[in-house]
N, C-alpha and C positions, 0 to 999 in steps of 0.2 A: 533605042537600046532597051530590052527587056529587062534588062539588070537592075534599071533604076525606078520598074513598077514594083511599088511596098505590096502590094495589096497581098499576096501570096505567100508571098516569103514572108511578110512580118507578121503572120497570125500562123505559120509554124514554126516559125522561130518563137513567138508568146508558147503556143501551146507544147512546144519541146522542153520548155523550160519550168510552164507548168507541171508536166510527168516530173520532171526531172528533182523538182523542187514537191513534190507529194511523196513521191517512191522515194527516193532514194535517203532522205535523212531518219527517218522511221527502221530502217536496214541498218545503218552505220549504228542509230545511236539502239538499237536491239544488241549491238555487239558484245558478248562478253569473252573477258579472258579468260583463259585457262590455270594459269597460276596466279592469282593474287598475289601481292606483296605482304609479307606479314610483317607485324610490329619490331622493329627490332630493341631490345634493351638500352637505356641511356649510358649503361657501366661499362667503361673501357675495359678490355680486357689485361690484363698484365704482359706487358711486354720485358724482354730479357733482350740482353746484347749478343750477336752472335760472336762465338771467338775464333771464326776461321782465321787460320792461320796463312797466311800472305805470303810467304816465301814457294 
């Protein structure tokens, strides 16, 4: 059974994951947002009751 010789398979499955584990986190963590979050104030703003009328 071919399936169960490592020798081939386990040095490109190492070296797949080698690339994989070089490239690809240096990409994700380059990423920047587009819009930042900006600070929002601690002060509640005033709220009022609405007086829709229900009938």
């Amino acid at each position: 059974m071919p399936q169960l010789n490592p020798s081939p398979w386990l040095a490109i499955f190492l070296f797949s994951w080698l690339i994989f584990l070089t490239v690809i986190p240096p990409k994700v963590l380059a990423h920047t947002f587009s819009n930042d979050p900006t600070s929002q104030s601690t002060e509640t703003p005033p709220t009022s009751s609405w007086a829709w009328p229900w009938y």
